[in-house]
C-alpha positions in Angstrom: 17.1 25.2 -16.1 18.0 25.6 -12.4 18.7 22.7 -9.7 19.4 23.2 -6.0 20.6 20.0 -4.5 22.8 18.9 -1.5 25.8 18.6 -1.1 26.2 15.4 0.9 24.6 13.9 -2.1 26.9 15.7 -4.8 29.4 12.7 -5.3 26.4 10.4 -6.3 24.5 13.0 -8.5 27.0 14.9 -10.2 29.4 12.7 -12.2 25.3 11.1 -13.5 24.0 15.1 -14.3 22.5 16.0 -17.8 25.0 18.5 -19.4 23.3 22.3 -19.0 21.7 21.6 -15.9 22.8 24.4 -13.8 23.2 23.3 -10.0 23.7 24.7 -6.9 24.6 22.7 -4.2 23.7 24.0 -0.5 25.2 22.9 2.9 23.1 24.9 5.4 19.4 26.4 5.0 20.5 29.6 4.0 22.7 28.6 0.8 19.1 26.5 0.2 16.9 29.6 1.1 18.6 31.6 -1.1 19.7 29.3 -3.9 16.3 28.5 -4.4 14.8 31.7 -5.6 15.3 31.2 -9.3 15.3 27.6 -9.3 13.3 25.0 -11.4 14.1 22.1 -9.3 14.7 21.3 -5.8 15.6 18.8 -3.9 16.5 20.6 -0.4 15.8 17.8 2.6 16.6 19.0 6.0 16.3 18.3 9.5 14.1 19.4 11.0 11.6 18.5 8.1 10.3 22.4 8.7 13.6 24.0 7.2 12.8 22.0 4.2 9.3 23.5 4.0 11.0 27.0 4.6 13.2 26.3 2.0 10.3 25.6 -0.4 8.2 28.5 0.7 11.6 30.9 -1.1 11.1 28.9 -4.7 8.8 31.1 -5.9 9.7 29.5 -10.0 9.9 25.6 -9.0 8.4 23.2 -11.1 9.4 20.3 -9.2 10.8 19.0 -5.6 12.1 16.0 -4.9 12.1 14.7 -1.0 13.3 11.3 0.2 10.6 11.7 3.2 7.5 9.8 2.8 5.8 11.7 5.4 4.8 14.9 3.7 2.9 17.0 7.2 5.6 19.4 7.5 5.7 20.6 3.6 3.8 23.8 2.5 1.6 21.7 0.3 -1.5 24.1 -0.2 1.4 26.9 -1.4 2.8 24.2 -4.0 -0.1 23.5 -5.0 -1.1 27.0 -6.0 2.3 27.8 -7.8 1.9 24.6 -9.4 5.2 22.9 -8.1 5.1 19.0 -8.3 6.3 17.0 -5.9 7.7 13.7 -5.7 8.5 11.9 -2.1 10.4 9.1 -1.0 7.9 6.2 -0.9 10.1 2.9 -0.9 13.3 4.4 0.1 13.2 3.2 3.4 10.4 0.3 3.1 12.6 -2.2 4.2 14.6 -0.5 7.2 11.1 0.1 8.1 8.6 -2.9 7.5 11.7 -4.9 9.5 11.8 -2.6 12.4 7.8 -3.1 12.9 8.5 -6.8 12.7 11.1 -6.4 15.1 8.6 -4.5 17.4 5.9 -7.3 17.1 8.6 -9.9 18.0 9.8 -8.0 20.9 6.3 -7.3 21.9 5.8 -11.1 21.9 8.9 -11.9 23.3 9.0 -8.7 26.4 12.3 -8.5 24.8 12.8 -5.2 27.1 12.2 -7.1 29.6 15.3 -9.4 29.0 17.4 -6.7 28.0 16.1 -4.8 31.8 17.0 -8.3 32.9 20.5 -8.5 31.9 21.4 -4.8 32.9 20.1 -5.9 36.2 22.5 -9.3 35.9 19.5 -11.1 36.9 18.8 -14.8 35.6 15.1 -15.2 35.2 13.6 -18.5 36.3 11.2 -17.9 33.2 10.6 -16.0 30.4 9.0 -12.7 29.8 6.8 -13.1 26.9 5.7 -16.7 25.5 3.3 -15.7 22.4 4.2 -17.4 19.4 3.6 -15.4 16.6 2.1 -18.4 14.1 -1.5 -18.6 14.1 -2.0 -14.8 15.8 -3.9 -12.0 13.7 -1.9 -8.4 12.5 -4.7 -5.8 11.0 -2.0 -3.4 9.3 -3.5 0.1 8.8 -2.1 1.3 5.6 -1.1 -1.3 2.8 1.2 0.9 1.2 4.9 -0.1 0.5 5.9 -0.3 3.6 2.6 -2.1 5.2 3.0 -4.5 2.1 6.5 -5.7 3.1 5.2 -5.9 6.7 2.4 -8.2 5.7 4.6 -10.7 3.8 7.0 -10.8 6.5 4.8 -11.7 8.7 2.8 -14.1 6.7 6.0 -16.0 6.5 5.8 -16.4 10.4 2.3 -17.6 10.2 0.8 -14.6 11.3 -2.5 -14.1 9.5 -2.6 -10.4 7.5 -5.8 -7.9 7.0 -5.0 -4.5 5.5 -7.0 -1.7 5.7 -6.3 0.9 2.1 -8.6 3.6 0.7 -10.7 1.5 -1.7 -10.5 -1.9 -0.1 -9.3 -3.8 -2.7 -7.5 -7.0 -2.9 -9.9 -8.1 0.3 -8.6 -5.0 2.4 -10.8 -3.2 4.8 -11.7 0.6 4.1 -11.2 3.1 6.6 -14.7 2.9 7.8 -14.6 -0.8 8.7 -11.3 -1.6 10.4 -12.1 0.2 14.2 -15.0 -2.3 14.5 -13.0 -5.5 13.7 -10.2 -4.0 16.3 -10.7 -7.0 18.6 -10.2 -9.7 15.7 -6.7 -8.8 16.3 -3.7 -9.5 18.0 -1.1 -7.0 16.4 -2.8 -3.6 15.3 -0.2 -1.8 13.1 0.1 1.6 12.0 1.8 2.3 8.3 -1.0 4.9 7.3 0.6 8.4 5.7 -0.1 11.2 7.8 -3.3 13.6 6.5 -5.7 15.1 8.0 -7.6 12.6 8.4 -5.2 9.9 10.3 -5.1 12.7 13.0 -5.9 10.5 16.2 -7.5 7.9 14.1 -6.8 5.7 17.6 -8.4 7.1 20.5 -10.5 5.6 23.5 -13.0 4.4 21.5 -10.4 2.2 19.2 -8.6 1.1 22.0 -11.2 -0.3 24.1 -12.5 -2.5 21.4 -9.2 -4.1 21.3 -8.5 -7.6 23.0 -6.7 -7.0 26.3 -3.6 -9.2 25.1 -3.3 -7.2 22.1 -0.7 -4.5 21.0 -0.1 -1.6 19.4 2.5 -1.0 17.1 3.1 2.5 15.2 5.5 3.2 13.2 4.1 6.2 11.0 3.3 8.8 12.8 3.1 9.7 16.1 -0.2 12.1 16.5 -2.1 8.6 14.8 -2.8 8.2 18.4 -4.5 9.9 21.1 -1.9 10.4 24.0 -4.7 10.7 27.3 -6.3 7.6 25.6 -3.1 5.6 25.1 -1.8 6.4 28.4 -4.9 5.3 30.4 -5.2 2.1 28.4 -1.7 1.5 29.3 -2.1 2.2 32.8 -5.5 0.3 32.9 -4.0 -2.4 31.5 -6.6 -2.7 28.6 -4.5 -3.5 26.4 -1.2 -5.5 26.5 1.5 -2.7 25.1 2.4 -0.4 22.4 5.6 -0.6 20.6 6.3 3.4 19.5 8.6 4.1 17.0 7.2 7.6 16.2 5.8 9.9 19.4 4.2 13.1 18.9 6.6 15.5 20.0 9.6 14.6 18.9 12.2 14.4 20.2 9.9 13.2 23.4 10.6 15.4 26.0 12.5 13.4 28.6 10.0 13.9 31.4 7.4 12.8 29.3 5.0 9.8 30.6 5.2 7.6 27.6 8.7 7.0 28.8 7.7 5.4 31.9 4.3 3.8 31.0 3.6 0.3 31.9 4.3 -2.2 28.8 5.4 0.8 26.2 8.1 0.4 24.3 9.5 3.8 22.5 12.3 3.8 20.0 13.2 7.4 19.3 12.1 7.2 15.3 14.6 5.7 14.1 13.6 2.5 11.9 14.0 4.8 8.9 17.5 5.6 10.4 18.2 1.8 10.4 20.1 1.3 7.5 23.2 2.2 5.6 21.4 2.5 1.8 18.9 5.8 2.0 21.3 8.3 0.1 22.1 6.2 -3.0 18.9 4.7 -3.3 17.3 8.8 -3.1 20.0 9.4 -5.5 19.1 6.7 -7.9 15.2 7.6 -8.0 15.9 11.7 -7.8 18.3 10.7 -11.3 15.6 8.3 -12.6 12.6 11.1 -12.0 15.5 14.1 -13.4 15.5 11.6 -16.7 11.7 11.7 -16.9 11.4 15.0 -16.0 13.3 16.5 -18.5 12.0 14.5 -20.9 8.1 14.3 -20.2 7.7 10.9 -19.3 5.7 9.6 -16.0 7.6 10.2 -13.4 7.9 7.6 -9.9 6.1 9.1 -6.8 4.5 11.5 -7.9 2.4 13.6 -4.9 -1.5 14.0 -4.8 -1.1 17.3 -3.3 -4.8 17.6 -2.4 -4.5 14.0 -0.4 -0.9 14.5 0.8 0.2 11.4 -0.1 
């Protein structure tokens, strides 16, 4: 059996391989595009995410690939799905990074932290501060109560913050997705930790933001087409709704004359919560091992895809 993985990775995977595995290791597409022809097993991650999915697109023989993205948009997963290929993704990996960056963007949405930060740069002393909200006792609807919108919740439950998640079925008191748009203005904190399918495509447009209270923000830190642009824009500059805190934008990278950049009470920050943290390759390492294990030996495996959902 037949294993392209990377290199950066080979000093965590290797000295842990079964014997008889035969691995390749790659260090540019190329060495994955071509390694992976005959291959059983892949785990091929690249930037940009669309090198990965050309990678995949050359595995005509895999039974299995292994990504440490949680976002799955950019995979060929209707092609995988015909060959057969299973797919596990990297739900968890960065939960933490990522639940604290969104709590960070609610407390510097509550704060106008960029304000004080614009302040200083401008060695300015201001006579009083730029935000005053106190998170205890304000509302967060979290939109996706996955891993990562888990963690968010308890984190800020533990400032007082009062939590509704939205999920699929609407269990454990969650709203469905056909519920939460008309309790928008319950909220203070509207939160995006949905995966991205077909169906969270501009799931917040005009409609969704005018029904939010006009001290309320918006913070996103799944994916960046989740929102409609025109619509975010004009509520910005109409002031109908306090801010949005953006970790993801849809392009990316955000072209630097973009408006978002300079939109009244937006706050972007270049994707990189999942970058915000030193532990991603041996925790990937340690589930890719854990799921090898399995693999070869038919048990359940951790993460395992819905390749007709995409999550």
């Amino acid at each position: 059996m037949k294993a392209v993985l990377p290199a950066l990775a080979r000093p965590l995977l290797e000295p842990q391989l079964p014997a008889g595995l035969d691995v390749a290791w790659f260090a540019s597409p190329a060495e994955a595009n071509t390694m992976i022809a005959d291959a059983d097993i892949a785990w091929v991650d690249m930037q940009p995410t669309s090198l990965t999915a050309e990678a995949i697109r050359h595995g005509e023989r895999l039974k299995w690939v292994s990504t440490i993205y949680a976002g799955l948009d950019a995979f060929p997963l209707d092609r995988m799905r015909e060959r057969g290929t299973m797919l596990t993704n990297g739900v968890g990996i960065n939960a933490l990074a990522v639940a604290e960056y969104a709590v960070m963007g609610v407390l510097a949405a509550a704060k106008r932290f960029d304000e004080v930060v614009r302040a200083q740069d401008r060695h300015e002393w201001p006579k009083d501060a730029p935000g005053k909200v106190e998170l205890f006792e304000t509302r967060a609807l979290i939109v996706g109560m996955g891993a990562i919108g888990t963690l968010i919740a308890t984190r800020l439950e533990a400032f007082g913050v009062e939590v509704t998640g939205v999920t699929r079925s609407g269990r454990d008191g969650t709203l469905t997705p056909d519920q939460w748009q008309e309790r928008l203005g319950d909220f203070d904190w509207v939160i995006l930790a949905a995966p991205s399918t077909d169906e969270t495509k501009a799931m917040v447009g005009a409609a969704e933001l005018a029904r939010m209270k006009p001290s309320a923000w918006l913070i996103n830190i799944a994916r960046g087409d989740m929102i409609d642009e025109e619509a975010l824009l004009a509520a910005l500059h109409g002031r109908t709704i306090a801010g949005a805190f953006l970790d993801p934008t849809h392009p990316e990278p955000l072209p630097a004359d973009h408006p978002l950049w300079s939109a009244p009470n937006c706050i972007v920050t270049m994707h990189l919560s999942g970058r915000s943290q030193t532990k991603m390759f041996p925790r990937a390492a340690a589930l890719f091992l854990r799921n090898l294990d399995a693999f070869l030996n038919d048990r359940p495996m951790e993460n395992v895809v819905d390749l007709v959902l995409g999550y």
